[in-house]
C-alpha positions in Angstrom: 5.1 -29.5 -1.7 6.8 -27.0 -0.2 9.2 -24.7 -2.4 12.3 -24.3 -0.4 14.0 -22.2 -2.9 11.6 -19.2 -2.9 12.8 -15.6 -3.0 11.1 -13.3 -0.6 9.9 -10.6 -2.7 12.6 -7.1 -0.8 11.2 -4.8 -3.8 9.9 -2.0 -1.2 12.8 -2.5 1.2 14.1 0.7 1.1 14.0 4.6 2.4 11.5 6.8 1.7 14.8 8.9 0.4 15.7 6.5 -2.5 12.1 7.4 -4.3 11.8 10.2 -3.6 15.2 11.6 -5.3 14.4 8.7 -8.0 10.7 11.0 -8.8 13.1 14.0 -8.6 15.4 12.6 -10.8 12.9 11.7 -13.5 11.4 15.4 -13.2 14.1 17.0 -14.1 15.2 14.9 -16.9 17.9 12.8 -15.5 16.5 9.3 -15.7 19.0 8.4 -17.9 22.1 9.4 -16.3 24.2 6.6 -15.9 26.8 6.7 -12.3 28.9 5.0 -10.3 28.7 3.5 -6.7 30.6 2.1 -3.8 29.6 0.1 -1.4 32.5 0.1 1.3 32.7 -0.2 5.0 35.6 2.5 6.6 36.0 0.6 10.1 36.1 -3.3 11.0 34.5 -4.3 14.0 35.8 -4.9 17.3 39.2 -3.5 16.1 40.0 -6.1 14.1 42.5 -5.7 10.8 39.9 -7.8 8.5 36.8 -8.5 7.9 35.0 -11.4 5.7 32.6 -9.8 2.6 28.9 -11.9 2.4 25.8 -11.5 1.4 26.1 -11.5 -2.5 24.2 -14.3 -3.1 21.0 -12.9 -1.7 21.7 -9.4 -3.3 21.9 -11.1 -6.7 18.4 -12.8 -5.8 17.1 -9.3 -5.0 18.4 -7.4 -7.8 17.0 -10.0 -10.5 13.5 -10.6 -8.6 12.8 -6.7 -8.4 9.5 -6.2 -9.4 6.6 -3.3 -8.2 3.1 -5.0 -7.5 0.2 -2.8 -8.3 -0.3 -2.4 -4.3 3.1 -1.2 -3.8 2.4 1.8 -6.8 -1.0 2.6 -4.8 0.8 3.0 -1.8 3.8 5.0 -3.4 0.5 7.5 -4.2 0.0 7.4 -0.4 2.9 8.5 0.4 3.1 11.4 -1.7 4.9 9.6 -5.1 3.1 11.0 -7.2 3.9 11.7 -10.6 1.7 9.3 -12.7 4.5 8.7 -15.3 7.1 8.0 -12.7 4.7 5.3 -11.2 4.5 3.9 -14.9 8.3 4.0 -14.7 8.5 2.4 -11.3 5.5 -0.1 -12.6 7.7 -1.6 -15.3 11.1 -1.4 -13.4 14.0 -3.3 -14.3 17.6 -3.1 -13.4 19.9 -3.1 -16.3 22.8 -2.0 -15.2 26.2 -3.2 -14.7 27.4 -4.5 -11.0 31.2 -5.8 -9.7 31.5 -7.2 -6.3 34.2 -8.6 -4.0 33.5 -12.6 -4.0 31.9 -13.8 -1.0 34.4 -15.3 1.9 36.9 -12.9 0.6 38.7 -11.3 3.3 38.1 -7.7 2.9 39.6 -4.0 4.4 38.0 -1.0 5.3 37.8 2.1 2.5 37.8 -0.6 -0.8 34.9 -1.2 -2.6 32.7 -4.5 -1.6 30.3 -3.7 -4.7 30.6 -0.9 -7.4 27.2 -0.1 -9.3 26.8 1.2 -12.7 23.6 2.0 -14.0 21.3 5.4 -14.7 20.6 7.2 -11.3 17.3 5.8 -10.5 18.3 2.1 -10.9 21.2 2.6 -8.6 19.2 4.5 -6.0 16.5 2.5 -5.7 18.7 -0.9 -4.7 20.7 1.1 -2.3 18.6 -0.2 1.1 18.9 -3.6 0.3 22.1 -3.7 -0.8 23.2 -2.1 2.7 20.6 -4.3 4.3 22.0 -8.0 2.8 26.2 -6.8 2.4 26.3 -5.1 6.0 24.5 -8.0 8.1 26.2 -10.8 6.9 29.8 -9.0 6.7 29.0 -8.6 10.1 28.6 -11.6 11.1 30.6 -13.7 8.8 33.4 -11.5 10.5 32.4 -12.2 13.9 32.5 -15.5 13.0 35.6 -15.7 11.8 37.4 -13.7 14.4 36.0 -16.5 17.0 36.9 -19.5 14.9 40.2 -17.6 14.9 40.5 -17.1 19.0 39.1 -20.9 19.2 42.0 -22.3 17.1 41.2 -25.9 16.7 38.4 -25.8 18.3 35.1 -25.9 16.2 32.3 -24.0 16.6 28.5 -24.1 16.2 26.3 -21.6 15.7 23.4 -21.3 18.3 21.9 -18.3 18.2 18.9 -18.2 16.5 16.4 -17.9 18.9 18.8 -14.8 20.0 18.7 -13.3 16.7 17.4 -9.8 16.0 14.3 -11.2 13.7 13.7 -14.4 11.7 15.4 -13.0 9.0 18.9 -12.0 11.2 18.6 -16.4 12.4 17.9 -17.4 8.9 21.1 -15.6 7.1 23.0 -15.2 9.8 24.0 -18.9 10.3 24.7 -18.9 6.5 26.9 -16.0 7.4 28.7 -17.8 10.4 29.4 -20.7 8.4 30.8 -18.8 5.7 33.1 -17.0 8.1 33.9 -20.5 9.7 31.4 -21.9 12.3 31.7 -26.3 11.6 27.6 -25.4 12.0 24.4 -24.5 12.9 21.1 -25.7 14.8 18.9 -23.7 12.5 17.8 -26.3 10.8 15.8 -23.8 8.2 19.5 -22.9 7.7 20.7 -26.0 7.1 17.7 -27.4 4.8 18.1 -24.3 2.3 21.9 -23.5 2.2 23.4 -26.9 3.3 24.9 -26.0 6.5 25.4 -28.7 8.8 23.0 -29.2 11.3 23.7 -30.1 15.1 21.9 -30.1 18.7 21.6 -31.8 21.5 18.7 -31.3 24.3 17.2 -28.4 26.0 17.2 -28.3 29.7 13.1 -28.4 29.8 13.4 -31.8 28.2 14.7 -33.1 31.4 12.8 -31.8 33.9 10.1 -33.3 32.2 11.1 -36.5 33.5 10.8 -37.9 37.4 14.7 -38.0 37.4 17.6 -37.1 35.4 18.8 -40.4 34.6 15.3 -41.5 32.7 15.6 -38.3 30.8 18.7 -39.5 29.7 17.9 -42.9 28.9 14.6 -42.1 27.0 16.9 -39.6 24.9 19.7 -42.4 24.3 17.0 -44.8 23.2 15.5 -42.7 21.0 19.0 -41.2 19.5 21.4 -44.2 20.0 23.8 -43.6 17.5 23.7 -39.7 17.7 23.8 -39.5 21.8 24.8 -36.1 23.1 23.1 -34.9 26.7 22.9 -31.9 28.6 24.5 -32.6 31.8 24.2 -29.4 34.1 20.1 -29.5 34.9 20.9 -30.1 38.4 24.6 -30.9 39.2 26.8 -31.4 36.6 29.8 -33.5 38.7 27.2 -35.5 41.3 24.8 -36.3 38.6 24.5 -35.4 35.1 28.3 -37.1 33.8 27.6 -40.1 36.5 23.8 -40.4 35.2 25.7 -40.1 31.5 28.0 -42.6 31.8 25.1 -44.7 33.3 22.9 -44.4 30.5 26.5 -45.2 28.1 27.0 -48.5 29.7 23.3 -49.1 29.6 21.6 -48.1 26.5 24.0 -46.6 23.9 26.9 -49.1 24.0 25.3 -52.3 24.2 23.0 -51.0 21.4 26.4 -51.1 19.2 27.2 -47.4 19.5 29.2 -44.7 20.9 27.9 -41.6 23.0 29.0 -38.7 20.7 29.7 -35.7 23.4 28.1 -34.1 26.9 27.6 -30.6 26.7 28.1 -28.0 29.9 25.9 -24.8 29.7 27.1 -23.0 32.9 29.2 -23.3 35.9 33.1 -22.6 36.0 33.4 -24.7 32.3 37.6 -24.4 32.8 36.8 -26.5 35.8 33.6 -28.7 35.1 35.0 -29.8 32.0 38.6 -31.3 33.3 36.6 -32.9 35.7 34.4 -34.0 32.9 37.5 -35.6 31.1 38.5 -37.6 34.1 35.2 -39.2 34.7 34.5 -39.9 31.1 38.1 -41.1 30.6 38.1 -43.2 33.7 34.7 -45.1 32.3 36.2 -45.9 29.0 34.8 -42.9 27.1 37.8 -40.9 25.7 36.0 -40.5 22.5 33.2 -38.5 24.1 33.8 -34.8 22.9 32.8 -32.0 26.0 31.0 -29.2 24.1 30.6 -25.7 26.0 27.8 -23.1 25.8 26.3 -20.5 27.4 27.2 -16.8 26.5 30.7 -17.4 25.1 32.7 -14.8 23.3 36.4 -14.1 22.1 37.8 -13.5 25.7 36.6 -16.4 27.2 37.7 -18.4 24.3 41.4 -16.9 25.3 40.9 -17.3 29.2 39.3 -21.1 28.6 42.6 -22.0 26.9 44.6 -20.3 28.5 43.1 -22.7 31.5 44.3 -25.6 29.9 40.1 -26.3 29.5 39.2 -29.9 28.2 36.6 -28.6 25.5 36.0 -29.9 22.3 33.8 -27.9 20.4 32.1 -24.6 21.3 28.6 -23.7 21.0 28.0 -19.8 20.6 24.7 -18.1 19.9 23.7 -14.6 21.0 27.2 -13.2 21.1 27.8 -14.6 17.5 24.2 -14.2 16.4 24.1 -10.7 17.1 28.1 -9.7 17.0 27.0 -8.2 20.5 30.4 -6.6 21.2 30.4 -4.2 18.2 27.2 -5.0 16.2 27.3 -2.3 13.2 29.3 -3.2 10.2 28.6 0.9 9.3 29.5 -0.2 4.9 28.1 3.0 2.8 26.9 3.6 -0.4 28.2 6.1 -2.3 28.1 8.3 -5.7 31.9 8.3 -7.1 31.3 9.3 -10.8 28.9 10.1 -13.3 29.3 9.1 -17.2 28.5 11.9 -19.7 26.7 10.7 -22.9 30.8 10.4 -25.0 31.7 8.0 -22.6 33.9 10.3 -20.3 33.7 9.2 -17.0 33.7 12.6 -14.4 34.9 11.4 -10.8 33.1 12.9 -7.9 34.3 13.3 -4.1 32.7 13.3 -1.0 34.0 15.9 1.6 33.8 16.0 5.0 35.3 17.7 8.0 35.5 14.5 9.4 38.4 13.1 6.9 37.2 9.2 7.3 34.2 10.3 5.4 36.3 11.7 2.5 35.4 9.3 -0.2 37.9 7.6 -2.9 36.3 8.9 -6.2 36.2 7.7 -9.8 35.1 4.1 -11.3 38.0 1.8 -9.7 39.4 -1.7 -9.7 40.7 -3.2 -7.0 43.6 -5.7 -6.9 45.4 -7.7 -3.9 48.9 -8.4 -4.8 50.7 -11.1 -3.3 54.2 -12.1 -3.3 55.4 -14.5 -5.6 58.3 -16.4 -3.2 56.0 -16.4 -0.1 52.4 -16.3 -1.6 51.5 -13.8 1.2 49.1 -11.0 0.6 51.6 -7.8 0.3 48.6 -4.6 0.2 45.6 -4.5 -1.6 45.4 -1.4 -4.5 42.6 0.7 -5.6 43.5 1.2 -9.2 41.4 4.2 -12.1 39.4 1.1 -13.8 41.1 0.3 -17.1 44.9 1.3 -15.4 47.4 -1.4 -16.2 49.7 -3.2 -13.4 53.0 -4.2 -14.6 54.0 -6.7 -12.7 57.3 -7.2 -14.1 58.6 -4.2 -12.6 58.9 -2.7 -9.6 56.0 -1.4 -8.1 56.0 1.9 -5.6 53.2 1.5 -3.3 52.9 4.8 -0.7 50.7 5.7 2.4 47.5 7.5 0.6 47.7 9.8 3.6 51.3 10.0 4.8 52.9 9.8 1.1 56.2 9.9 2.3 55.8 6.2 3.7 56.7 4.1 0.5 57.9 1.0 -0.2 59.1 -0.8 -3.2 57.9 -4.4 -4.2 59.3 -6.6 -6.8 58.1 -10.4 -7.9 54.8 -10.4 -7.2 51.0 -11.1 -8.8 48.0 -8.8 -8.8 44.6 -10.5 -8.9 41.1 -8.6 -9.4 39.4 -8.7 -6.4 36.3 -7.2 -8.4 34.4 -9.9 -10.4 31.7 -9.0 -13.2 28.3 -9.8 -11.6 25.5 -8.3 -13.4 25.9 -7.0 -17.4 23.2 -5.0 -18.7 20.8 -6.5 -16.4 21.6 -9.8 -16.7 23.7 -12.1 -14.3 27.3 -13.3 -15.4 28.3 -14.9 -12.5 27.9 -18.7 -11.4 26.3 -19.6 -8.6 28.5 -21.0 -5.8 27.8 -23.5 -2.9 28.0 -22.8 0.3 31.0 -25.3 0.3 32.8 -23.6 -2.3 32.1 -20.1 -0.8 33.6 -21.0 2.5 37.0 -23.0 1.1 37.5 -20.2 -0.9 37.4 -17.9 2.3 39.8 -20.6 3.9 42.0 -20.1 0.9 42.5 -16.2 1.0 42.9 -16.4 4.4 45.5 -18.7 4.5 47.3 -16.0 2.0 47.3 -13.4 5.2 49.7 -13.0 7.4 49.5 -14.2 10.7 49.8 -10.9 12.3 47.1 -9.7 10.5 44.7 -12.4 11.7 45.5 -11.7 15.4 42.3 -10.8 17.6 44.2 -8.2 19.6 46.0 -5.6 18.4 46.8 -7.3 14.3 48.8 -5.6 12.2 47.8 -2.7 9.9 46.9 -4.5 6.4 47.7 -1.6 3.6 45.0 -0.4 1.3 47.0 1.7 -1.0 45.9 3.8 -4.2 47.8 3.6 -7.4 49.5 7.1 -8.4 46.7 8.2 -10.9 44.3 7.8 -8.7 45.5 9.1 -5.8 46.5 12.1 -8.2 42.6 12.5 -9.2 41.6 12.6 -5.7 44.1 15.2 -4.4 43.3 17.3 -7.2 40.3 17.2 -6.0 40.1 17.9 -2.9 42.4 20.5 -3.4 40.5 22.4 -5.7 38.0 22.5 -2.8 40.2 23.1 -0.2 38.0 25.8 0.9 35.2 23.0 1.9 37.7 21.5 3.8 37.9 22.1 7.8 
C-alpha cells in the first residue's frame, strides 16, 4: 500500500555556500558557536499591507528528517568538501538547536521575524535553503490567495492551477498554500488526499469533442455523475448550445434520476455578459439553484471589474495567476545572522548594513508581539521586543516610528500576545501538529482582528511594525558606531 505520509528526503537542498562556510567554520574552530537567525521578508507582494506566513509544517518535517546518505558525503568529496572529519560531522548530522516561528495563517508584516533560529553556526547554515525554499513559496502564495479571496468577497474560490505550476512540487504545496490563505479548494486531488483540501472539478473541453455532439457529451457525463453534475458549456457556443444542451440534459437525465445539476462553468468569452445571460436561461428552466462558476486566467482586477458589472458568478476558478502569483511572484524573505552567544551566556547583537537602508537589518535575539486593543479587539501595531523584555500592559505604552521617531503615539487598554511560538527545543519538536482546518480558521481569526483598511487590495493602510525602546536603542547604537559604513 501506498504510504501517503512519506517525507521527501530535502537534506542536499541547499547552496553550495551553506557547506562550504559550514567546512570553514569547523576549520577554524567554531563548530560550536551557537547564533541567532531571522527569517523575514522586507516587502509584500503586489503592494499589499499583509501577507499570510505558511510553510512550517513542511519545514518542521525537513528539519527532523535531516539525514546525509553515504552518496550525498561521496559527492560533497566531488565537489571539493573535503575535510574527512567534516564529512564525519556532516555523516552524523543532527539539528539540536532551538527554533520560534510565526504560526501558520498568521497574517504577517514585512521586517519581523517569520522564524528565529538558534543553534551552533553549522546547524543553522546548513537549513538555511530550505527554510527559504518551504517559508518563501507558500507565503507567497497563501498571500496571493488571500488577497483574491479578499477582492472576490463572497465569492469562493478554487484553486486550478496545477498543471500551471512551476514544478510538481510548486502544484503539490501550493494548493495547501491557497487553501490556507482561503481558496474553498482545489482540483489537485494529490493535494486533497494528503492535506485534506477539498477537492472539485468539472470537465475538460477534450472530453467533449470526443463525442459526435455536445449534448451526448453531456448526457454521458450526467449519467455517469448524476448527483455531482457540473459541465463545461463554452466548447462551441456557450448561449446557442452549451446552457440549452445543459438544461436538456437537466430535464433529461439528472432530474428525473432524483438530483439536482450542481453548476455550469464558462471558461472564456465576455463572462460579465455570458453569465447574466446564463442566469436567465437557467432561471427561466427552473434551475435557480445551479451555481455559474468562471475560469480562465482570472486575477484581482477582473475580480473588481466582474463585480463591478453586476456579473451573475458564483464561485471562481483561478489557476495560473494563483498558482504562480504571476503579478509579483517573489516573496524575497531573508535569512539573516542577528547575534552570536558567547560561552557566559551573553548574547552580542550583530547588524547588517547597507547603503541601501531596507537592507539594514533589526539585530539581537527578539520577540515579537501584536497588541490589540482591548474595547475594539482590533490589531493596534505589532512590536519587535530584546527577547526576555517585559510589556506592561497596564500602563501606557509609547509606541514611535523606528525611522521617523518623532511620530509617536500613546496606547492604553490593550493585550500583547507572542506572535513567536517555541517550535523546536534542543532538537526536538515542542509544537503540535495542526490540521489543515485548524491552520486556516486560525488565519480567518487574526484576520478578522485587522482593520478593514488594512485588508484593502488597493492602496491599504500602513500596518505599524514598531520596535520597543531598548531595542531600537541597541540598533541605533549600532549603527551609529558605524556610521562611517554608512552611505
Amino acid at each position: 500500500m501506498k504510504n501517503n505520509n512519506a517525507v521527501r528526503d530535502m537534506t542536499m537542498l541547499m547552496d553550495l555556500y551553506e557547506m562550504t562556510m559550514s567546512m570553514g567554520y569547523f576549520q577554524s574552530g567554531m563548530a560550536d558557536q551557537i547564533v541567532y537567525f531571522d527569517m523575514f521578508f522586507r516587502r509584500t507582494p503586489d503592494g499589499g499591507a499583509m501577507a499570510i506566513a505558511a510553510g512550517l509544517e513542511q519545514l518542521i518535517e525537513f528539519i527532523e528528517n535531516m539525514k546525509f546518505e553515504e552518496s550525498d558525503i561521496d559527492y560533497l568529496r566531488s565537489v571539493g568538501i573535503h575535510d574527512e572529519k567534516f564529512l564525519d560531522y556532516v555523516r552524523n548530522f543532527q539539528f539540536k538547536g532551538d527554533i520560534w516561528a510565526v504560526e501558520e495563517g498568521t497574517p504577517v508584516f514585512p521586517r519581523e521575524p517569520l522564524v528565529t533560529v538558534r543553534a551552533n553556526v553549522i546547524e543553522a547554515q546548513l537549513i538555511e535553503t530550505t527554510l527559504l525554499v518551504l517559508i518563501n513559496h507558500q507565503s507567497l502564495i497563501a498571500t496571493k490567495s488571500n488577497r483574491l479571496v479578499r477582492a472576490a468577497q463572497d465569492i469562493p474560490i478554487v484553486e486550478f492551477g496545477a498543471r500551471r505550476a512551476q514544478g510538481a512540487d510548486a502544484a503539490y504545496l501550493g494548493a495547501r498554500a491557497a487553501y490556507i490563505g482561503g481558496c474553498a479548494g482545489t482540483s489537485n486531488l494529490m493535494a486533497g488526499r494528503d492535506f485534506g483540501v477539498p477537492v472539485f472539478g468539472t470537465m475538460a473541453h477534450s472530453w467533449i469533442q470526443l463525442f459526435d455532439d455536445e449534448y451526448e457529451a453531456f448526457k454521458a457525463y450526467a449519467t455517469s455523475y448524476p448527483a455531482s453534475t457540473a459541465l463545461l458549456v463554452d466548447t462551441y457556443n456557450t448561449l446557442q448550445s452549451g446552457i440549452p444542451n445543459a438544461i436538456r440534459v437537466f430535464d433529461e437525465v439528472v432530474v428525473p434520476s432524483g438530483h439536482r445539476p450542481l453548476s455550469i462553468r464558462l471558461d472564456s468569452g465576455d463572462l460579465a455578459y455570458l453569465s447574466k445571460k446564463a442566469r436567465v436561461m437557467l432561471d427561466e428552466a427552473g434551475y435557480e439553484d445551479v451555481k455559474i462558476m468562471a475560469s480562465n486566467a482570472i486575477e484581482e482586477e477582473t475580480i473588481k471589474a466582474l463585480r463591478d458589472q453586476d456579473a451573475e458568478i458564483d464561485i471562481f476558478g483561478i489557476g495560473e495567476k494563483l498558482i504562480t502569483a504571476s503579478s509579483d511572484a517573489v516573496f524575497g524573505g531573508v535569512y539573516k545572522l542577528v547575534a552570536v552567544e558567547h560561552e557566559d551566556g551573553t548574547i552580542e547583537p550583530k547588524i547588517k548594513i547597507s547603503e541601501n537602508v531596507e537592507k539594514i537589518t533589526n539585530p539581537h535575539f527578539k520577540d515579537l508581539y501584536r497588541l490589540y486593543d482591548k474595547k475594539t479587539g482590533k490589531a493596534l501595531a505589532d512590536l519587535m521586543t530584546i527577547h526576555g523584555e517585559k510589556i506592561d500592559t497596564s500602563q501606557p505604552y509609547e509606541l514611535f516610528d523606528p525611522v521617523y521617531t518623532w511620530k509617536k503615539t500613546v496606547i492604553e487598554e490593550f493585550e500583547a500576545k507572542p506572535l513567536l511560538v517555541p517550535i523546536f527545543k534542543g532538537g526536538k519538536r515542542v509544537y503540535p501538529k495542526k490540521t489543515i482546518e485548524e491552520i486556516r480558521a486560525y488565519r480567518e481569526e487574526e484576520e478578522a482582528r485587522l482593520w478593514d483598511g488594512v485588508k484593502r487590495i488597493v492602496h491599504p493602510h500602513k500596518y505599524f511594525v514598531d520596535l520597543s525602546l531598548p531595542l531600537w536603542k541597541v540598533k541605533n547604537d549600532m549603527l551609529t558606531g558605524h556610521a562611517d559604513r554608512v552611505k
